[in-house]
MARBA-3410 file (N, C-alpha, C, O; in Angstrom, 1 decimal):
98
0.8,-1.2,0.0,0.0,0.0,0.0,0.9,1.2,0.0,2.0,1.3,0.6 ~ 0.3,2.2,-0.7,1.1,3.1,-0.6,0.1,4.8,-0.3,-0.8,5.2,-1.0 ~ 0.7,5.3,0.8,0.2,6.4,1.1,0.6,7.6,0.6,1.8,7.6,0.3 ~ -0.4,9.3,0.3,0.5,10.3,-0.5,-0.1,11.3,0.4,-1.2,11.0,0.7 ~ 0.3,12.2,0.8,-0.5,13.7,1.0,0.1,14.7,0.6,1.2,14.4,-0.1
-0.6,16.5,0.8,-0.4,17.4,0.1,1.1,17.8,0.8,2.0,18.4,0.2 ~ 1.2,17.3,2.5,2.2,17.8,3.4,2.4,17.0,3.8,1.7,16.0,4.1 ~ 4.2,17.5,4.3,4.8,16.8,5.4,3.8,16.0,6.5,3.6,14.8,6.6 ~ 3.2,17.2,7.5,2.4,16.8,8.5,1.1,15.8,8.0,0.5,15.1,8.9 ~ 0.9,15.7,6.9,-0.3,14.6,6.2,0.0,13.3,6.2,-0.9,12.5,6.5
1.1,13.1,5.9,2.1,11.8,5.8,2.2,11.4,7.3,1.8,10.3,7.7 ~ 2.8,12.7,8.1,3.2,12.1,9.3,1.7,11.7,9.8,1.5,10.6,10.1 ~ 0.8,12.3,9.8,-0.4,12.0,10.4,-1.1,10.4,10.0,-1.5,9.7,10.9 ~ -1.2,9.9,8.5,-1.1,9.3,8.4,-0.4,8.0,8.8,-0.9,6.9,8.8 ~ 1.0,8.2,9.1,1.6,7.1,9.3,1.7,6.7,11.4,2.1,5.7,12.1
1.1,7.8,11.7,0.7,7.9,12.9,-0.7,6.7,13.3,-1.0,5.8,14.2 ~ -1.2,7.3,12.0,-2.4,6.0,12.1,-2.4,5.2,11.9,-3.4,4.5,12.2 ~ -1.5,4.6,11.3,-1.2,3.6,10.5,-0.5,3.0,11.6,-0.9,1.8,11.7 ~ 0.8,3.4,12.7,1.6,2.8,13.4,0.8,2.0,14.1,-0.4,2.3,14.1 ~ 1.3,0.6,14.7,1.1,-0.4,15.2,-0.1,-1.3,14.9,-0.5,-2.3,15.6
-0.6,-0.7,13.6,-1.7,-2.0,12.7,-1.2,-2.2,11.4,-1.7,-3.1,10.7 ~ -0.2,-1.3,11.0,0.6,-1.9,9.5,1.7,-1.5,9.5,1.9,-0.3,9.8 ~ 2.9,-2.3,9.4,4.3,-2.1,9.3,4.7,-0.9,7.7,4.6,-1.4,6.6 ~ 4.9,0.0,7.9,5.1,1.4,7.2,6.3,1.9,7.6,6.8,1.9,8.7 ~ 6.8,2.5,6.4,7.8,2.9,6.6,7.7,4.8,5.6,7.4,5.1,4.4
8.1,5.4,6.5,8.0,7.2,6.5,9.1,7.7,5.6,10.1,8.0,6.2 ~ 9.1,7.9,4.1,10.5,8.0,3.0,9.8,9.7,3.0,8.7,10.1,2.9 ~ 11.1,10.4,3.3,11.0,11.6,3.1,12.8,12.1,3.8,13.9,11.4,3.8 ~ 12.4,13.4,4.2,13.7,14.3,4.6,13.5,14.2,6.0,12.7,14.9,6.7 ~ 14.0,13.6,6.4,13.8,13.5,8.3,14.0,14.9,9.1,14.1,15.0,10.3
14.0,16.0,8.3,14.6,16.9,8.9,12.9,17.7,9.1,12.6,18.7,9.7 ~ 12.1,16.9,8.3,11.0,17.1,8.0,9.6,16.7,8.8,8.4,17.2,8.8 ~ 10.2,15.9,9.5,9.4,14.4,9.9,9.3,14.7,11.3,10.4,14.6,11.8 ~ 8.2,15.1,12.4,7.7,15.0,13.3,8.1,13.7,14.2,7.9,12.5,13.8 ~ 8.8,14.1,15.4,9.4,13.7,16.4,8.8,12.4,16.5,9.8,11.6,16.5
7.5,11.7,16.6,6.7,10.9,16.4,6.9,9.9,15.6,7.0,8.7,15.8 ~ 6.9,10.4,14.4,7.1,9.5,13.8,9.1,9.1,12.7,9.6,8.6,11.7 ~ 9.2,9.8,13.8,11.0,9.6,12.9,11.6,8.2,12.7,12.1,7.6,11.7 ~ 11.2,7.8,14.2,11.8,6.4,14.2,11.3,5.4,13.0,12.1,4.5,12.8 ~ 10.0,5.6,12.0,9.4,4.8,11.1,9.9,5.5,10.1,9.0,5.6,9.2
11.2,6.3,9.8,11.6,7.0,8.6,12.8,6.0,8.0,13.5,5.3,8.8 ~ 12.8,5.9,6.8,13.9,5.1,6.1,15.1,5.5,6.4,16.0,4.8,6.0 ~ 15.3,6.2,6.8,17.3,6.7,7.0,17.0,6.0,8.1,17.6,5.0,8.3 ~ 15.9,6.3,9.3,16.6,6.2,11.1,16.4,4.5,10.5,17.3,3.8,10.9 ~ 15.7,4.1,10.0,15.8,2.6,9.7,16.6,1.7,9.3,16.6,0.5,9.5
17.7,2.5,8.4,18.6,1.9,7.5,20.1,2.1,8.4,21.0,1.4,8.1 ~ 20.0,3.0,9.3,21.3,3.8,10.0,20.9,2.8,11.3,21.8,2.8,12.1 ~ 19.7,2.1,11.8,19.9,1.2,13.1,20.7,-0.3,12.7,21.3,-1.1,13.4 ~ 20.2,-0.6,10.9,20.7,-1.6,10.4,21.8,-1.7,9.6,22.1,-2.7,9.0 ~ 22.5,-0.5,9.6,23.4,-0.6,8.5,24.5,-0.8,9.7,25.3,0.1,9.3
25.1,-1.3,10.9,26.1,-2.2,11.3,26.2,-3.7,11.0,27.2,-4.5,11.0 ~ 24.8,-4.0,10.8,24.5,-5.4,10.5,24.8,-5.5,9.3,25.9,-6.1,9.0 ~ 23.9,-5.0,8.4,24.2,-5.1,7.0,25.7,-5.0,6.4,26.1,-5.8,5.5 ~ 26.4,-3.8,7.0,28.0,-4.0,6.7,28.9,-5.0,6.8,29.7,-5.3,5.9 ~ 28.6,-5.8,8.2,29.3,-6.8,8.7,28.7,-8.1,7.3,29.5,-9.0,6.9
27.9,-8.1,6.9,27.6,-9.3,6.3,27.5,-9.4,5.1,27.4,-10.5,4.5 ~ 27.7,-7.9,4.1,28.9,-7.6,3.1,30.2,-8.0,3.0,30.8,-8.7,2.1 ~ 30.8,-7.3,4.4,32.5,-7.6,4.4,32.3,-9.0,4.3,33.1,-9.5,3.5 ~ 31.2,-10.3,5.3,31.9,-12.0,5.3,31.4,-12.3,3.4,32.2,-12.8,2.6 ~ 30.1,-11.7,3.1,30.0,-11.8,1.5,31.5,-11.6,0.8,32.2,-12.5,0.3
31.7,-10.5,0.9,33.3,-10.2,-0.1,34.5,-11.5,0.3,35.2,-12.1,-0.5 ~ 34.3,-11.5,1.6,35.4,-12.6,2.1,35.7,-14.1,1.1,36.7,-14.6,0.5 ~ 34.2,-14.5,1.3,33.5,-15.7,1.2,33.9,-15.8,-0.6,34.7,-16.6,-1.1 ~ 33.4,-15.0,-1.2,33.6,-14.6,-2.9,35.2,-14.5,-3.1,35.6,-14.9,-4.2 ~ 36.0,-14.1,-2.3,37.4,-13.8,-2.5,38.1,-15.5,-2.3,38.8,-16.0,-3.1
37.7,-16.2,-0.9,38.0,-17.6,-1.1,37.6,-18.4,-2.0,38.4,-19.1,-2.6 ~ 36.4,-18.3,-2.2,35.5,-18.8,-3.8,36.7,-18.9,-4.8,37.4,-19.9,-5.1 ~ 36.8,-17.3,-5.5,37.9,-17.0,-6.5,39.2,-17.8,-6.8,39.7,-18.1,-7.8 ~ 39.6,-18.0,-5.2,41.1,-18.8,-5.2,41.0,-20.1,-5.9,42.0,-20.4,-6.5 ~ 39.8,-21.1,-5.8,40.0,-22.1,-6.1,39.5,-23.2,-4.8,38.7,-22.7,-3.9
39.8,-24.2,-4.9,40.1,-25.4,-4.0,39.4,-26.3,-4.6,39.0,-26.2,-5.7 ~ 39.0,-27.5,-3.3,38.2,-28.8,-4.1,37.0,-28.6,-4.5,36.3,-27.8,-3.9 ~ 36.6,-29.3,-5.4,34.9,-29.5,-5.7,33.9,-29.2,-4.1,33.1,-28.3,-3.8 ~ 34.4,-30.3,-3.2,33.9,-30.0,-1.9,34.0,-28.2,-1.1,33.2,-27.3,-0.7 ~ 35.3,-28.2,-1.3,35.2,-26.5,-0.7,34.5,-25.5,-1.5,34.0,-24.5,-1.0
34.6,-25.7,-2.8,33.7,-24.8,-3.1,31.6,-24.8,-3.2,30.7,-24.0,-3.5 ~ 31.7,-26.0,-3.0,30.2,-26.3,-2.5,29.8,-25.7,-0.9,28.8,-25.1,-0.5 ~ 30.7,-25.9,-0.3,30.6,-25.4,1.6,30.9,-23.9,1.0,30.1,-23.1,1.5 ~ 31.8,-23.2,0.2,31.5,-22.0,0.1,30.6,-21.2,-0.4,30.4,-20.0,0.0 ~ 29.4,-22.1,-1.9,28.4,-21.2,-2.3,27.5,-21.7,-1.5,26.4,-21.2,-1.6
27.5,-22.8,-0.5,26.5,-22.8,0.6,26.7,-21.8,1.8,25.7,-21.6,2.5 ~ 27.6,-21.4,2.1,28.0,-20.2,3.0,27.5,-18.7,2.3,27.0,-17.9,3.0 ~ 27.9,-18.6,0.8,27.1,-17.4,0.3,25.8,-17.4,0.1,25.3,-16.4,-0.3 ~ 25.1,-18.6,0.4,24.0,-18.4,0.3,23.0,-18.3,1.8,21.9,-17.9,1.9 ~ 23.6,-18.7,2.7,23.5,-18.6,4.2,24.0,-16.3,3.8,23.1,-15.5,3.3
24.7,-16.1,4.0,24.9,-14.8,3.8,24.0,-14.0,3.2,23.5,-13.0,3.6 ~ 23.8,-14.7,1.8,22.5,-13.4,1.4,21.0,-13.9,1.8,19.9,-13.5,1.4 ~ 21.2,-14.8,2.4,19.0,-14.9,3.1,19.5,-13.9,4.4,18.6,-13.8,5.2 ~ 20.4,-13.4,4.6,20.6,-12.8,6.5,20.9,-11.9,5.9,21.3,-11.1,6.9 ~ 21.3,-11.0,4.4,21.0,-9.7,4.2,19.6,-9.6,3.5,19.1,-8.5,3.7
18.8,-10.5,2.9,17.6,-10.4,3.1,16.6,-10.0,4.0,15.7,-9.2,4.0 ~ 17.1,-11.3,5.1,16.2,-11.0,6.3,16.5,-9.5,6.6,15.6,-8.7,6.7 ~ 17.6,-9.2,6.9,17.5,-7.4,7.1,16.9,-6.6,6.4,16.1,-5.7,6.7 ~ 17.4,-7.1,5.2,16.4,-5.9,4.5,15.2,-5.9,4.9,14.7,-4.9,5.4 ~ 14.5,-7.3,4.8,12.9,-7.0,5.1,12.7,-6.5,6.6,11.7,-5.6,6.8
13.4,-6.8,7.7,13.3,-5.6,9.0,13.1,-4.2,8.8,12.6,-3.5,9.6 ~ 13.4,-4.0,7.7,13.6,-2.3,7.4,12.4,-2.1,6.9,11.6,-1.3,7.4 ~ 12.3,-2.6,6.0,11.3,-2.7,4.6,9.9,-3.2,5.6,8.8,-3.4,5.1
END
């Protein structure tokens, strides 16, 4: 679903109504966004999860760089099963946000 108003305060009012019977998220200028409803804004959302999300980039890059090198048929099966463990848990983050 997607919500629009003419103002800042319309949106926030809406998403006011909306808090704790639909998971919503408040995309705008936070500089904009009523005290109330900041915490449901996409930056404060993305900036509580982007330590997570980094950390599980850097083991991605890791994981793809041992990949690269080579090894047995076996190690590289435990590695694209490892990259695939890695991106369902940057998924799952995303959808936390989302």
């Amino acid at each position: 679903m997607l919500a629009c108003g003419p103002s800042n305060i319309s949106v926030d009012n809406i998403v006011e109504g909306l808090f704790g019977r639909v998971n919503c998220i408040r995309i705008g200028n936070p500089a904009r966004i009523i005290e109330n409803v900041l915490e449901r804004c996409l930056d404060s959302q993305i900036a509580a999860n982007s330590g997570n999300w980094k950390n599980e980039v850097k083991k991605l890059q890791s994981t793809r760089k041992r990949l690269s090198k080579g090894g047995t048929k076996q190690e590289r099966k435990a590695l694209y099963g490892e990259i695939k463990q890695i991106r369902d848990e940057i998924y799952r983050l995303q959808e936390q946000v989302i």
